[in-house]
mmCIF file of the N, C-alpha and C atoms, coordinates in Angstrom:
data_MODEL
# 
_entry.id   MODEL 
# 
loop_
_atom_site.group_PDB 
_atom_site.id 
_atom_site.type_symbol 
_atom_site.label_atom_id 
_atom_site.label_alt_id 
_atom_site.label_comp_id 
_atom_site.label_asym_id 
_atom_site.label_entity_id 
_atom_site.label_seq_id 
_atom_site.pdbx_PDB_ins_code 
_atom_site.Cartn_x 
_atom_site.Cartn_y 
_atom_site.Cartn_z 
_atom_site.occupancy 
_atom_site.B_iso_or_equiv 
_atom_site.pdbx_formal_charge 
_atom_site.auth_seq_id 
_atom_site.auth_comp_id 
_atom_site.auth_asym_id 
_atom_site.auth_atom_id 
_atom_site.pdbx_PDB_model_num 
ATOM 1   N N  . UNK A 1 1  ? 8.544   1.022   -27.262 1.00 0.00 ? 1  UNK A N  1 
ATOM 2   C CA . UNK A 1 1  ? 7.994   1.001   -25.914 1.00 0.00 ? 1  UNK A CA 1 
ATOM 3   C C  . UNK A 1 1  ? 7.871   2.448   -25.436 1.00 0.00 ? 1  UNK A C  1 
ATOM 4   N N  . UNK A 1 2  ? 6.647   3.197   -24.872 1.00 0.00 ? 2  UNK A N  1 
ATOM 5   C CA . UNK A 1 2  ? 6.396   3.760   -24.206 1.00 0.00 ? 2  UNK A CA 1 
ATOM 6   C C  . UNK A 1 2  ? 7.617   4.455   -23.091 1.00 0.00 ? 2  UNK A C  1 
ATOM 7   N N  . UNK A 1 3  ? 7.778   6.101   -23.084 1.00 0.00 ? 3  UNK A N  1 
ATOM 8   C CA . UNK A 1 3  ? 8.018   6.470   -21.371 1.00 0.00 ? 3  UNK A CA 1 
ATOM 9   C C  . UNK A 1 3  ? 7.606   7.051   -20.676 1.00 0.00 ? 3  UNK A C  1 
ATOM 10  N N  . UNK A 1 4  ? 7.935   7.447   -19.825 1.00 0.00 ? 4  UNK A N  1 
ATOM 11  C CA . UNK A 1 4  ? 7.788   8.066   -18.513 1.00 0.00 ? 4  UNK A CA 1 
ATOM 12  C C  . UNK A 1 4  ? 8.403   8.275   -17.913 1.00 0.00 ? 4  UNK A C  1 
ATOM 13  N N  . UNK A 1 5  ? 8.069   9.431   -17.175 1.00 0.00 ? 5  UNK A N  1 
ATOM 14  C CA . UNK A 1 5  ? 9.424   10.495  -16.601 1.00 0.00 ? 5  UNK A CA 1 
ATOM 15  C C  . UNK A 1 5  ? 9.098   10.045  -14.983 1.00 0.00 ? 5  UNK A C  1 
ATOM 16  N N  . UNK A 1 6  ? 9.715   10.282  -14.229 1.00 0.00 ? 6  UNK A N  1 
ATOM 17  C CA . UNK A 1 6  ? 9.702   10.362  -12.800 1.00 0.00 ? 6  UNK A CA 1 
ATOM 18  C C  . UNK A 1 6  ? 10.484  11.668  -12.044 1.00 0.00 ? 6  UNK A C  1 
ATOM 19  N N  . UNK A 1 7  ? 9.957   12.090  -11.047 1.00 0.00 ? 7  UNK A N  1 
ATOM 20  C CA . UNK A 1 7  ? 10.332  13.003  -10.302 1.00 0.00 ? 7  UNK A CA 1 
ATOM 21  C C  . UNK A 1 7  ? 10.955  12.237  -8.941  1.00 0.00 ? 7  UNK A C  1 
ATOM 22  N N  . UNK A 1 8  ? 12.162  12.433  -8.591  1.00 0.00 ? 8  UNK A N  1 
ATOM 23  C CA . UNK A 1 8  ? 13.225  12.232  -7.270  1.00 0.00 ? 8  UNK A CA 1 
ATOM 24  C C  . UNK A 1 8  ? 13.915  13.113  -7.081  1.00 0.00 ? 8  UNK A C  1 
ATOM 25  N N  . UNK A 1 9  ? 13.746  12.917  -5.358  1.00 0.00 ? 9  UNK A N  1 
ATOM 26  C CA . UNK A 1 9  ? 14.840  13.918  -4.752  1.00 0.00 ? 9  UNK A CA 1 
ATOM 27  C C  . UNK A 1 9  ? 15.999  13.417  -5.204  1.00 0.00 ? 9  UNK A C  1 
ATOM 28  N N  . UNK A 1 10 ? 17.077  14.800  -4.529  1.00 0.00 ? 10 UNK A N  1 
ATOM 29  C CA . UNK A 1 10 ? 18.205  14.334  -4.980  1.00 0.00 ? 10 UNK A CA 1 
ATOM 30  C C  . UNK A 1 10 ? 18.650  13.748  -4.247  1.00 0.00 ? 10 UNK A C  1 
ATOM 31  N N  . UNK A 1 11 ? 18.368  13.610  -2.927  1.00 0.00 ? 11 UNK A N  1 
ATOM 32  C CA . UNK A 1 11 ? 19.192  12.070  -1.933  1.00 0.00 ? 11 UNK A CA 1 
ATOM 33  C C  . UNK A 1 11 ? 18.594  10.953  -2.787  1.00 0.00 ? 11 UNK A C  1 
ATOM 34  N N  . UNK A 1 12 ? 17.757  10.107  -3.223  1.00 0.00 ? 12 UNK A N  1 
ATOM 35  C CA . UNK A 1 12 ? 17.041  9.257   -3.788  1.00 0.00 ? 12 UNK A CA 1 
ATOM 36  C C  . UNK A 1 12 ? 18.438  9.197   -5.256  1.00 0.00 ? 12 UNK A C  1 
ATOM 37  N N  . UNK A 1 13 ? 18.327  10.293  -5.838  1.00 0.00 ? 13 UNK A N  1 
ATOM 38  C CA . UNK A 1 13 ? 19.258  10.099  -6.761  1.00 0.00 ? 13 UNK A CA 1 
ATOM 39  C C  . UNK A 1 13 ? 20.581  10.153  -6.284  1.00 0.00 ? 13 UNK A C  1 
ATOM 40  N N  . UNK A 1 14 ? 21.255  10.461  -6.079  1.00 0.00 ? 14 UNK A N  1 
ATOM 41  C CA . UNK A 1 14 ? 22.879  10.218  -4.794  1.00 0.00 ? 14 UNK A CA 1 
ATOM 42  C C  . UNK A 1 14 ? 22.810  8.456   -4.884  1.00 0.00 ? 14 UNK A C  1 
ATOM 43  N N  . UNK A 1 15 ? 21.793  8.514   -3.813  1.00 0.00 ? 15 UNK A N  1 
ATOM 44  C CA . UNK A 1 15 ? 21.523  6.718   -3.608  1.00 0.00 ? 15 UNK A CA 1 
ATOM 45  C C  . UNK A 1 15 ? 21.652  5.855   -4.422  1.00 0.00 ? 15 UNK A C  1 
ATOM 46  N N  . UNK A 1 16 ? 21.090  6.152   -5.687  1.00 0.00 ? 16 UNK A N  1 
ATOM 47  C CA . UNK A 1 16 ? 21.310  5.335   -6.481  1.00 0.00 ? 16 UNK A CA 1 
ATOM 48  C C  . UNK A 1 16 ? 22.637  5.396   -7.480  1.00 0.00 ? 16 UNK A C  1 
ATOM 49  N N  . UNK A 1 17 ? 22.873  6.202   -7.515  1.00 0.00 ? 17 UNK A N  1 
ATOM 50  C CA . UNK A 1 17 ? 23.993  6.408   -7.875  1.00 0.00 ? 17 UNK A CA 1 
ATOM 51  C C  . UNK A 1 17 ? 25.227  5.316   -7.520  1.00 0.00 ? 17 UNK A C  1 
ATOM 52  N N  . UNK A 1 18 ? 25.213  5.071   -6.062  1.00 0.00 ? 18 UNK A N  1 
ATOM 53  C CA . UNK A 1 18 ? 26.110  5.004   -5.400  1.00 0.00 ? 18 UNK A CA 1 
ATOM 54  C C  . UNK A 1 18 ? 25.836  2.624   -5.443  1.00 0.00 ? 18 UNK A C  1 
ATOM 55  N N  . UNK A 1 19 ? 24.815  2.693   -6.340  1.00 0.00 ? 19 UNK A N  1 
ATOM 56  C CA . UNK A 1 19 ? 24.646  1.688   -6.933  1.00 0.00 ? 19 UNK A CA 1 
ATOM 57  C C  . UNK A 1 19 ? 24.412  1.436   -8.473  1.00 0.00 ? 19 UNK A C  1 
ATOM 58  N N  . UNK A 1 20 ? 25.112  1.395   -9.834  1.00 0.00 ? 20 UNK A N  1 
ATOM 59  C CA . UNK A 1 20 ? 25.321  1.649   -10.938 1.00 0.00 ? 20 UNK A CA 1 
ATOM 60  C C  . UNK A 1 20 ? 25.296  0.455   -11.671 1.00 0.00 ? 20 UNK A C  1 
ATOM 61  N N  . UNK A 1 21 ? 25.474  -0.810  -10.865 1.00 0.00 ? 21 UNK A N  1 
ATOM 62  C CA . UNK A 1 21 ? 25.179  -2.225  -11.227 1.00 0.00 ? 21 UNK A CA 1 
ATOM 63  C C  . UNK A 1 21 ? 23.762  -2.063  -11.652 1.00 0.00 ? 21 UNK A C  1 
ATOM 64  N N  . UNK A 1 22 ? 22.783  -1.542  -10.632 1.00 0.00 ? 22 UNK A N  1 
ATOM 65  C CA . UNK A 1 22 ? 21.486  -1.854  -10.779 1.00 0.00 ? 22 UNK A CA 1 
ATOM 66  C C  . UNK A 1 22 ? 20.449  -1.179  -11.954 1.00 0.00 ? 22 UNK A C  1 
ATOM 67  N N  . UNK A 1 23 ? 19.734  -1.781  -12.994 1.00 0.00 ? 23 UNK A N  1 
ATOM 68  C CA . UNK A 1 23 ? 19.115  -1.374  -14.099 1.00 0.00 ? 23 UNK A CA 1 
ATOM 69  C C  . UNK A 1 23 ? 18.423  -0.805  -13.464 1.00 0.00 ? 23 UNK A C  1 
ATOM 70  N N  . UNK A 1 24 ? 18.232  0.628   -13.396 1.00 0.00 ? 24 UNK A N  1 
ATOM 71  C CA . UNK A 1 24 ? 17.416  1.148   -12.555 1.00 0.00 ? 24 UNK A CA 1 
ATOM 72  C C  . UNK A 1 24 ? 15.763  1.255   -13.444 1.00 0.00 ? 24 UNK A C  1 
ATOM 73  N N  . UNK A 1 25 ? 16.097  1.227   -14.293 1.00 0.00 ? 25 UNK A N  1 
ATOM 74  C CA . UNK A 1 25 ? 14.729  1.248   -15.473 1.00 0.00 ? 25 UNK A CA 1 
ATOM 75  C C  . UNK A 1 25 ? 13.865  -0.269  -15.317 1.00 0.00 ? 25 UNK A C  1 
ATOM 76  N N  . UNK A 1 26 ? 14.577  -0.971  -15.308 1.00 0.00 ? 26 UNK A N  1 
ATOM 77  C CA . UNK A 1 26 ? 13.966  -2.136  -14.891 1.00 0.00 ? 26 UNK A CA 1 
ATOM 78  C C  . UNK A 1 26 ? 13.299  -2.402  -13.104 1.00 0.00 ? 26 UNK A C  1 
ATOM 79  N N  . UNK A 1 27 ? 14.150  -1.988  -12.330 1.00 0.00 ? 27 UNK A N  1 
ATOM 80  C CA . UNK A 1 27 ? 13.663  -1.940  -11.087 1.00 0.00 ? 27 UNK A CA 1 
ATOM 81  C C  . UNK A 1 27 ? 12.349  -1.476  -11.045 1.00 0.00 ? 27 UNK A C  1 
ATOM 82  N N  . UNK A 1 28 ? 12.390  -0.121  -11.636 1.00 0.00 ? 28 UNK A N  1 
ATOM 83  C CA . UNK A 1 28 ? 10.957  0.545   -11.704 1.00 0.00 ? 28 UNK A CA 1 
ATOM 84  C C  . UNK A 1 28 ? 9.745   -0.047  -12.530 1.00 0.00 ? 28 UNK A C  1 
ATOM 85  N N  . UNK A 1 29 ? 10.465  -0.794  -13.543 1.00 0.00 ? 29 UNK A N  1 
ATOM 86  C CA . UNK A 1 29 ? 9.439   -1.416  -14.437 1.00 0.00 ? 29 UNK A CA 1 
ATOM 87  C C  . UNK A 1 29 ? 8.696   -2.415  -13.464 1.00 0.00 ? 29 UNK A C  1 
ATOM 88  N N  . UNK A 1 30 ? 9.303   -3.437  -13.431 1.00 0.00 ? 30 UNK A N  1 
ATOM 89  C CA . UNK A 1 30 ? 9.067   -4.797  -12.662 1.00 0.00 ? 30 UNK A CA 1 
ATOM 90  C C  . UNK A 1 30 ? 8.424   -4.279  -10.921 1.00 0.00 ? 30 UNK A C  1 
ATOM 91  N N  . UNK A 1 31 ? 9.087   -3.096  -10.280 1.00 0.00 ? 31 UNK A N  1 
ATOM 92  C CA . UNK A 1 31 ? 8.356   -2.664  -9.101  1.00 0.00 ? 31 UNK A CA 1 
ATOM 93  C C  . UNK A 1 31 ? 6.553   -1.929  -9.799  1.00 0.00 ? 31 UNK A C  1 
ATOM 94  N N  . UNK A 1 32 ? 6.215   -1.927  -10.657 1.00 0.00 ? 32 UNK A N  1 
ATOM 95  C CA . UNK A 1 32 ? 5.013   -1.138  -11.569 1.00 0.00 ? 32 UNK A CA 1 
ATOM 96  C C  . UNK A 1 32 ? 4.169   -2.682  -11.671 1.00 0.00 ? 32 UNK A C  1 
ATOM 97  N N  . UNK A 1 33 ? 5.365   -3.604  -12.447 1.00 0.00 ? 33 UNK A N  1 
ATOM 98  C CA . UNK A 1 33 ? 4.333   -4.818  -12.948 1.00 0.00 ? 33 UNK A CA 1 
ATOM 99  C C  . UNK A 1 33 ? 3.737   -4.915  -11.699 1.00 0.00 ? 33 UNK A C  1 
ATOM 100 N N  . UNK A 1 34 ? 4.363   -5.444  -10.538 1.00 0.00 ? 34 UNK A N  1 
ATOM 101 C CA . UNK A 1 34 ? 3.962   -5.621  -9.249  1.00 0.00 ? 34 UNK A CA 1 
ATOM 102 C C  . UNK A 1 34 ? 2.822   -5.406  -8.546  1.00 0.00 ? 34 UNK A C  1 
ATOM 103 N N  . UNK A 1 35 ? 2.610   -4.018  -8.734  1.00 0.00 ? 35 UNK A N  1 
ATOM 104 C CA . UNK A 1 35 ? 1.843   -3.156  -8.067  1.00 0.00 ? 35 UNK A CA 1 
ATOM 105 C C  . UNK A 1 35 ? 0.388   -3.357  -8.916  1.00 0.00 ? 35 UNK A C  1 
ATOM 106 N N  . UNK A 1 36 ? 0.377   -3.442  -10.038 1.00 0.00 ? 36 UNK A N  1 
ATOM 107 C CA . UNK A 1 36 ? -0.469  -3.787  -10.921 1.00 0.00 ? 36 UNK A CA 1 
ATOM 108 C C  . UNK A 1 36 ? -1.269  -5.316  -10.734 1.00 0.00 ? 36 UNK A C  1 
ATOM 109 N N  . UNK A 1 37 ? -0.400  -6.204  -10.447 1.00 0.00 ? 37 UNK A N  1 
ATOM 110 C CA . UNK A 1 37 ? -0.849  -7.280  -9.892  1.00 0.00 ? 37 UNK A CA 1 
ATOM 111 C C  . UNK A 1 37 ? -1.296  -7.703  -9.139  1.00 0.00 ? 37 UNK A C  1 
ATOM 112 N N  . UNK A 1 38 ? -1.008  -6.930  -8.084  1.00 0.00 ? 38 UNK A N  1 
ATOM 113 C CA . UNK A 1 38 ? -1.941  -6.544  -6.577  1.00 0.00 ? 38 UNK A CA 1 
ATOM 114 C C  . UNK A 1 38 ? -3.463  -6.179  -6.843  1.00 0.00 ? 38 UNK A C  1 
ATOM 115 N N  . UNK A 1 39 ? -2.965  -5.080  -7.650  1.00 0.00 ? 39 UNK A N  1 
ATOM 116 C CA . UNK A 1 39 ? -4.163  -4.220  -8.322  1.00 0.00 ? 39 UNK A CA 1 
ATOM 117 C C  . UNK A 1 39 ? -5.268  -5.158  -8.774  1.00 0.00 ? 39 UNK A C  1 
ATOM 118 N N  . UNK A 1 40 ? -5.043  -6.055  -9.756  1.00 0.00 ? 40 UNK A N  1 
ATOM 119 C CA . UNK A 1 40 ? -5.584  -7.065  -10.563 1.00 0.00 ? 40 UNK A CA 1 
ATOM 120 C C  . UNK A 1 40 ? -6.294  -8.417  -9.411  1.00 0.00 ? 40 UNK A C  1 
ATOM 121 N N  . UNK A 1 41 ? -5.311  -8.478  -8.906  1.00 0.00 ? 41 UNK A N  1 
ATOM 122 C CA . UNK A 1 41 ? -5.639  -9.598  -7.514  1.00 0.00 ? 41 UNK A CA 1 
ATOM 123 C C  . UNK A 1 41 ? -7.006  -9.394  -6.389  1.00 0.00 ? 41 UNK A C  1 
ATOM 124 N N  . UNK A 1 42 ? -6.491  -7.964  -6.319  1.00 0.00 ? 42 UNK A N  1 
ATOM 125 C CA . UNK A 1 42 ? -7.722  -7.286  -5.022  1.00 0.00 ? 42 UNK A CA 1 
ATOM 126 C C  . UNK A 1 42 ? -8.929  -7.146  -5.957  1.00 0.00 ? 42 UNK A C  1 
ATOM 127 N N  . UNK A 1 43 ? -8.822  -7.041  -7.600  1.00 0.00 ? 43 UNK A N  1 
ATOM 128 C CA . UNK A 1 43 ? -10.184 -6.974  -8.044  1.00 0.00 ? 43 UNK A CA 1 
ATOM 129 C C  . UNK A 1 43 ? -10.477 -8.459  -8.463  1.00 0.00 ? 43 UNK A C  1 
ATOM 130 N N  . UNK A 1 44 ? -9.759  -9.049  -8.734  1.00 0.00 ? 44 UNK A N  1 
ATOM 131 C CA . UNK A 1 44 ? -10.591 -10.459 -8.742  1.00 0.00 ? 44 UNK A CA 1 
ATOM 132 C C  . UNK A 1 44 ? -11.028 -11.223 -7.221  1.00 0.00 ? 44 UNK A C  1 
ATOM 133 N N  . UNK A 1 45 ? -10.690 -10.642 -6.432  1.00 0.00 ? 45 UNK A N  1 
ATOM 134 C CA . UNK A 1 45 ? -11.534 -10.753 -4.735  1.00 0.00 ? 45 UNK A CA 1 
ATOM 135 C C  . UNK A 1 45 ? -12.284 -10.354 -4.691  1.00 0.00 ? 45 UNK A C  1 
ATOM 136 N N  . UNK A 1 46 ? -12.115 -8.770  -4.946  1.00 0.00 ? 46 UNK A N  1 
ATOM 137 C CA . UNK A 1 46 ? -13.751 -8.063  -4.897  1.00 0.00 ? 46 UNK A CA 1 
ATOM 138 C C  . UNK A 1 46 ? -15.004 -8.845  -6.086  1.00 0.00 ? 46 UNK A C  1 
ATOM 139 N N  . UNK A 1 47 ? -14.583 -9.429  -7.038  1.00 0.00 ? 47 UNK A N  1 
ATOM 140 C CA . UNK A 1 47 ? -15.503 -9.369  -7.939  1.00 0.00 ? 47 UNK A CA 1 
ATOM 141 C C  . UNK A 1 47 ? -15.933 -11.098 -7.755  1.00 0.00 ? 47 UNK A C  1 
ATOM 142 N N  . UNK A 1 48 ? -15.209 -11.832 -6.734  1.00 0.00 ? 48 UNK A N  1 
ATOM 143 C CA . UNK A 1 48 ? -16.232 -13.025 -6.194  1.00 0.00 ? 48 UNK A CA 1 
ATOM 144 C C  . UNK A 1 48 ? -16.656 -13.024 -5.142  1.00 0.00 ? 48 UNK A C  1 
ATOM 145 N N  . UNK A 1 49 ? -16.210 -11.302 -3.926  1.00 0.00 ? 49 UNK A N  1 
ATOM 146 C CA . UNK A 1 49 ? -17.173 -11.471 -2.522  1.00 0.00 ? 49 UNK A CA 1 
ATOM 147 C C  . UNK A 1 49 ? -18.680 -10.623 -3.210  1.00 0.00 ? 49 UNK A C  1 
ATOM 148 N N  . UNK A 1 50 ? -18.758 -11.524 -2.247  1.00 0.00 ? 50 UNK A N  1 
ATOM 149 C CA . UNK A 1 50 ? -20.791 -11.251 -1.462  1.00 0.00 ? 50 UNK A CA 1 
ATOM 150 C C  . UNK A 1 50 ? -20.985 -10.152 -1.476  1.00 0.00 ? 50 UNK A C  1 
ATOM 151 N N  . UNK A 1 51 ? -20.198 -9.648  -0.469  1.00 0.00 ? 51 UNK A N  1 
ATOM 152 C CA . UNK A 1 51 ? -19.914 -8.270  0.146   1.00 0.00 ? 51 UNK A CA 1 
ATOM 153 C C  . UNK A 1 51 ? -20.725 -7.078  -0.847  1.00 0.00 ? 51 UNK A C  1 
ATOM 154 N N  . UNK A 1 52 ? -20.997 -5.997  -0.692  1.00 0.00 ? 52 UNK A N  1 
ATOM 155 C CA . UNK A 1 52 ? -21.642 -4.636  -1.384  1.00 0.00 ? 52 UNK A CA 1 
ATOM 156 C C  . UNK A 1 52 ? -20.713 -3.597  -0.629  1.00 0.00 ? 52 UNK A C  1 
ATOM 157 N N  . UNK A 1 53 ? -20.463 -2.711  -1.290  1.00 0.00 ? 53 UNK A N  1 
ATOM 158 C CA . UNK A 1 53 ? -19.899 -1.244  -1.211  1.00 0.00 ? 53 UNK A CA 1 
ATOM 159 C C  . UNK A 1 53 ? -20.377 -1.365  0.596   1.00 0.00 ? 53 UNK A C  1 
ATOM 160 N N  . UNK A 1 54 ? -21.882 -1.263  0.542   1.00 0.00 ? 54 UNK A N  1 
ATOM 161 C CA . UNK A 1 54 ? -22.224 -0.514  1.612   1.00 0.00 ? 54 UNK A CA 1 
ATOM 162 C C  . UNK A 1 54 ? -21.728 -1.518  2.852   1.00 0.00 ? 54 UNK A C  1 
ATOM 163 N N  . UNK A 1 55 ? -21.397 -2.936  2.730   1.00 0.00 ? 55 UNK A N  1 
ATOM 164 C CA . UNK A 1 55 ? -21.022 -4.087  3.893   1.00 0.00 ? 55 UNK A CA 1 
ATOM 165 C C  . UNK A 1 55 ? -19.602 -3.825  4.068   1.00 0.00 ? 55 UNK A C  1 
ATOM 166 N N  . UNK A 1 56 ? -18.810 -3.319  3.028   1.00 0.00 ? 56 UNK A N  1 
ATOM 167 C CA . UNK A 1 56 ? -17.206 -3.216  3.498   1.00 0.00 ? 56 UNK A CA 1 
ATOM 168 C C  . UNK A 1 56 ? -17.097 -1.753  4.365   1.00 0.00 ? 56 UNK A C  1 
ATOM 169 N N  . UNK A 1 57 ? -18.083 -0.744  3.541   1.00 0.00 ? 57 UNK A N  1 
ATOM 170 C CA . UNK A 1 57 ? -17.708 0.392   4.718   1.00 0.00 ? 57 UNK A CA 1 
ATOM 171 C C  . UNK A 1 57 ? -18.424 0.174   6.105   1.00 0.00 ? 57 UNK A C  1 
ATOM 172 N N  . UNK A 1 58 ? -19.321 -0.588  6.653   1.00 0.00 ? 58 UNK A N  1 
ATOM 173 C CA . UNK A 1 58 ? -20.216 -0.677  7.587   1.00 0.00 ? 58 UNK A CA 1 
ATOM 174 C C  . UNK A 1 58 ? -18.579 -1.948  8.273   1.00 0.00 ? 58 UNK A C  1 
ATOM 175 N N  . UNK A 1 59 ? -18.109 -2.856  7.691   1.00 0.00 ? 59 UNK A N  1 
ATOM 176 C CA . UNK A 1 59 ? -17.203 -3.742  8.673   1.00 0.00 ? 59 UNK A CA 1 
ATOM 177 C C  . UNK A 1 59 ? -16.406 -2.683  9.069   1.00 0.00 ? 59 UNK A C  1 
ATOM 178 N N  . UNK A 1 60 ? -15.599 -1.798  7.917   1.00 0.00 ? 60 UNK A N  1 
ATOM 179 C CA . UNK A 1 60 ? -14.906 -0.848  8.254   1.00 0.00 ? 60 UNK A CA 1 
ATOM 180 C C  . UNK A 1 60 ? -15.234 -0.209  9.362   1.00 0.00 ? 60 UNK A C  1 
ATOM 181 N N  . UNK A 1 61 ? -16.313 0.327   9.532   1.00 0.00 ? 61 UNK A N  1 
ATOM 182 C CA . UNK A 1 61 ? -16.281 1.566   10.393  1.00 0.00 ? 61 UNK A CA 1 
ATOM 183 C C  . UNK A 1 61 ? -16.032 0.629   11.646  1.00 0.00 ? 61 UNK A C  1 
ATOM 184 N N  . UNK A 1 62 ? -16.941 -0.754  12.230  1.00 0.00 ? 62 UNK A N  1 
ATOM 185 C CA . UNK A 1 62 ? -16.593 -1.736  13.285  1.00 0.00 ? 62 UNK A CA 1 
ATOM 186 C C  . UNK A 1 62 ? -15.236 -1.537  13.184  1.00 0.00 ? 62 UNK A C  1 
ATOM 187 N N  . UNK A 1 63 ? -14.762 -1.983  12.426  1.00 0.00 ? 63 UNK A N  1 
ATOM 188 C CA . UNK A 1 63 ? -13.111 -2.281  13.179  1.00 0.00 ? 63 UNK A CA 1 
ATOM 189 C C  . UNK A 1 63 ? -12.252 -0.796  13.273  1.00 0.00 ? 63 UNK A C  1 
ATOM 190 N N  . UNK A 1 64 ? -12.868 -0.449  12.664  1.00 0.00 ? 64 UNK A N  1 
ATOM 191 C CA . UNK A 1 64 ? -12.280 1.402   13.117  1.00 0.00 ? 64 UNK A CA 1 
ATOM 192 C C  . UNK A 1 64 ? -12.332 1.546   14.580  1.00 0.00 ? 64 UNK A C  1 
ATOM 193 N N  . UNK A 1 65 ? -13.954 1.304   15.479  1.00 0.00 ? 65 UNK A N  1 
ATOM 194 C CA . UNK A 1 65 ? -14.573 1.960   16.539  1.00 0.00 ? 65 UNK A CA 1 
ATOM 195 C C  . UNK A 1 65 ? -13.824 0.980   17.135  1.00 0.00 ? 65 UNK A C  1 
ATOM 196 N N  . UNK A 1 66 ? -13.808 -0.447  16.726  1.00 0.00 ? 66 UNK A N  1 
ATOM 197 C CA . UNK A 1 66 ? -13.104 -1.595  17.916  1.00 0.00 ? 66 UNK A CA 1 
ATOM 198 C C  . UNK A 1 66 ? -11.923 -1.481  18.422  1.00 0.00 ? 66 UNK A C  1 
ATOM 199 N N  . UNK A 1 67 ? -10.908 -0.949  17.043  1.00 0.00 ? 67 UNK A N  1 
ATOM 200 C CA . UNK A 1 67 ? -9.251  -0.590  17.324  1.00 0.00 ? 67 UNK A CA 1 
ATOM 201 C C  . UNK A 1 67 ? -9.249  0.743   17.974  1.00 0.00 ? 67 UNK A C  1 
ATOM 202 N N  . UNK A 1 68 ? -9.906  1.392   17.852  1.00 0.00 ? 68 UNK A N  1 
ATOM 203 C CA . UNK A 1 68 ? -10.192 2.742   18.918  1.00 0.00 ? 68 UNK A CA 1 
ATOM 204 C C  . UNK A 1 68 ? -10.035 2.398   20.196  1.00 0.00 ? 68 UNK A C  1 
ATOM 205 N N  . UNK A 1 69 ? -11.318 1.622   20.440  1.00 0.00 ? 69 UNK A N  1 
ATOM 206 C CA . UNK A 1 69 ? -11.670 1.418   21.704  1.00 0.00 ? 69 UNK A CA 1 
ATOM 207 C C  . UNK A 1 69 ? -10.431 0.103   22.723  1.00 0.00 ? 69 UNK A C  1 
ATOM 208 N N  . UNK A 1 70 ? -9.818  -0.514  21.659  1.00 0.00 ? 70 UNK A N  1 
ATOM 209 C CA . UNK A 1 70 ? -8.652  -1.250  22.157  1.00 0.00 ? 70 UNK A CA 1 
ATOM 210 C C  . UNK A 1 70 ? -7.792  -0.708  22.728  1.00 0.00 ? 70 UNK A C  1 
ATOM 211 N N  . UNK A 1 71 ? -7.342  0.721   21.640  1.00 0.00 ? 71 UNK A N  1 
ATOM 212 C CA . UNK A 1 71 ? -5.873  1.419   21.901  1.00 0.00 ? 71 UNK A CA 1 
ATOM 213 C C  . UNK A 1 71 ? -6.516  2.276   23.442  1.00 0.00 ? 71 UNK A C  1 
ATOM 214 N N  . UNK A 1 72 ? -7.529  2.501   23.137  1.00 0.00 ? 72 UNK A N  1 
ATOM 215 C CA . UNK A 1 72 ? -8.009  3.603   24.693  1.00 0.00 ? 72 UNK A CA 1 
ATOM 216 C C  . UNK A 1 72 ? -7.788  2.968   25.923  1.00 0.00 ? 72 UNK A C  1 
ATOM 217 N N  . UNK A 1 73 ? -8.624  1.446   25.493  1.00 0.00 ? 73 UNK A N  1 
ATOM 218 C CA . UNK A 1 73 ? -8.038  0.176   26.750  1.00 0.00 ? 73 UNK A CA 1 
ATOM 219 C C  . UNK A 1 73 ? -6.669  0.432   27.462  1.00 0.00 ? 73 UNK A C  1 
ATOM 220 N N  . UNK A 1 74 ? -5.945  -0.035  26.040  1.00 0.00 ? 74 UNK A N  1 
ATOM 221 C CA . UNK A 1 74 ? -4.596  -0.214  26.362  1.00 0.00 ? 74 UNK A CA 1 
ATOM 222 C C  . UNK A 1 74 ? -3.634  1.190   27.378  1.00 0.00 ? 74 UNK A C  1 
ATOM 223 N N  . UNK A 1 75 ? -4.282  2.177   27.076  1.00 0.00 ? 75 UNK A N  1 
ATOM 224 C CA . UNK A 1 75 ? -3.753  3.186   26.947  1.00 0.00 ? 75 UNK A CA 1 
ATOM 225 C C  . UNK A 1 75 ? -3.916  3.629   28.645  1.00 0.00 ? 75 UNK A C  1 
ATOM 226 N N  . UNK A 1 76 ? -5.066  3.324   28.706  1.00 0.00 ? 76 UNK A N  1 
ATOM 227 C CA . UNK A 1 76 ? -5.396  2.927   30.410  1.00 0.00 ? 76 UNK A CA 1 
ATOM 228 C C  . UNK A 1 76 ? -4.709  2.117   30.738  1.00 0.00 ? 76 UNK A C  1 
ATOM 229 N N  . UNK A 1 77 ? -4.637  1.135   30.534  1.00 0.00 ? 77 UNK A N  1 
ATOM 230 C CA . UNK A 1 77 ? -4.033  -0.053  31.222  1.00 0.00 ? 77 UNK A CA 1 
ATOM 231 C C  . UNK A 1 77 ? -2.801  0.671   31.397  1.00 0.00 ? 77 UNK A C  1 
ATOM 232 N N  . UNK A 1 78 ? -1.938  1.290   30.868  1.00 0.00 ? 78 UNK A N  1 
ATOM 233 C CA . UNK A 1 78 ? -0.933  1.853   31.009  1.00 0.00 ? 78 UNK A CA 1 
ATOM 234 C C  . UNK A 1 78 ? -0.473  2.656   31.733  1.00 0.00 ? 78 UNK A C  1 
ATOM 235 N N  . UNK A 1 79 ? -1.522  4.039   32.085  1.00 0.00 ? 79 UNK A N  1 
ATOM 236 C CA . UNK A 1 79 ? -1.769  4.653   33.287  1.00 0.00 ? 79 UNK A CA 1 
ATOM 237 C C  . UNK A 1 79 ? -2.116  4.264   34.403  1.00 0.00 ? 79 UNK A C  1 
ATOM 238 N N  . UNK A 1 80 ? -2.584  3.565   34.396  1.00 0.00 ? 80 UNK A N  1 
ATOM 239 C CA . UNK A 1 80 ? -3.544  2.910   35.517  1.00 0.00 ? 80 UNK A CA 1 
ATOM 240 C C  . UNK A 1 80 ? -2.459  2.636   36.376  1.00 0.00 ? 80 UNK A C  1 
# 
C-alpha cells in the first residue's frame, strides 16, 4: 500500500498524542475515503442535472445578490 506524508502543527500533534488509543492512520484513511465520496456523489448529480456551467454560475450570482441584499435588510432593520 501506498504513502503519504502529512504536514501538522505541533498543537495538532500534542492533541493527538494525548489520545494513543486512536489509529491515527486509519482516521485519516477513512476521513480521505469520505471526502472522496462526496467527491463521487456531487459528480454523479452534476452528471444527471439539466443545468450547464453557464445556469449554475448565473443561479449563483442570484443568490449571491439576494443574500446581499437580505443581510443589508437585516442590517437596517437593526439600526433602524
Amino acid at each position: 500500500m501506498p504513502n503519504i506524508t502529512l504536514v501538522i502543527s505541533k498543537e495538532l500533534k500534542m492533541e493527538m498524542k494525548r489520545h494513543p488509543s486512536v489509529k491515527w492512520s486509519s482516521a485519516v484513511r477513512n476521513a480521505i475515503e469520505q471526502k472522496l465520496a462526496d467527491f463521487r456523489e456531487a459528480e454523479s448529480i452534476a452528471k444527471r442535472s439539466k443545468f450547464s456551467l453557464k445556469d449554475w454560475k448565473s443561479i449563483s450570482e442570484k443568490v449571491s445578490k439576494d443574500s446581499a441584499r437580505h443581510a443589508k435588510a437585516l442590517l437596517n432593520e437593526s439600526n433602524g
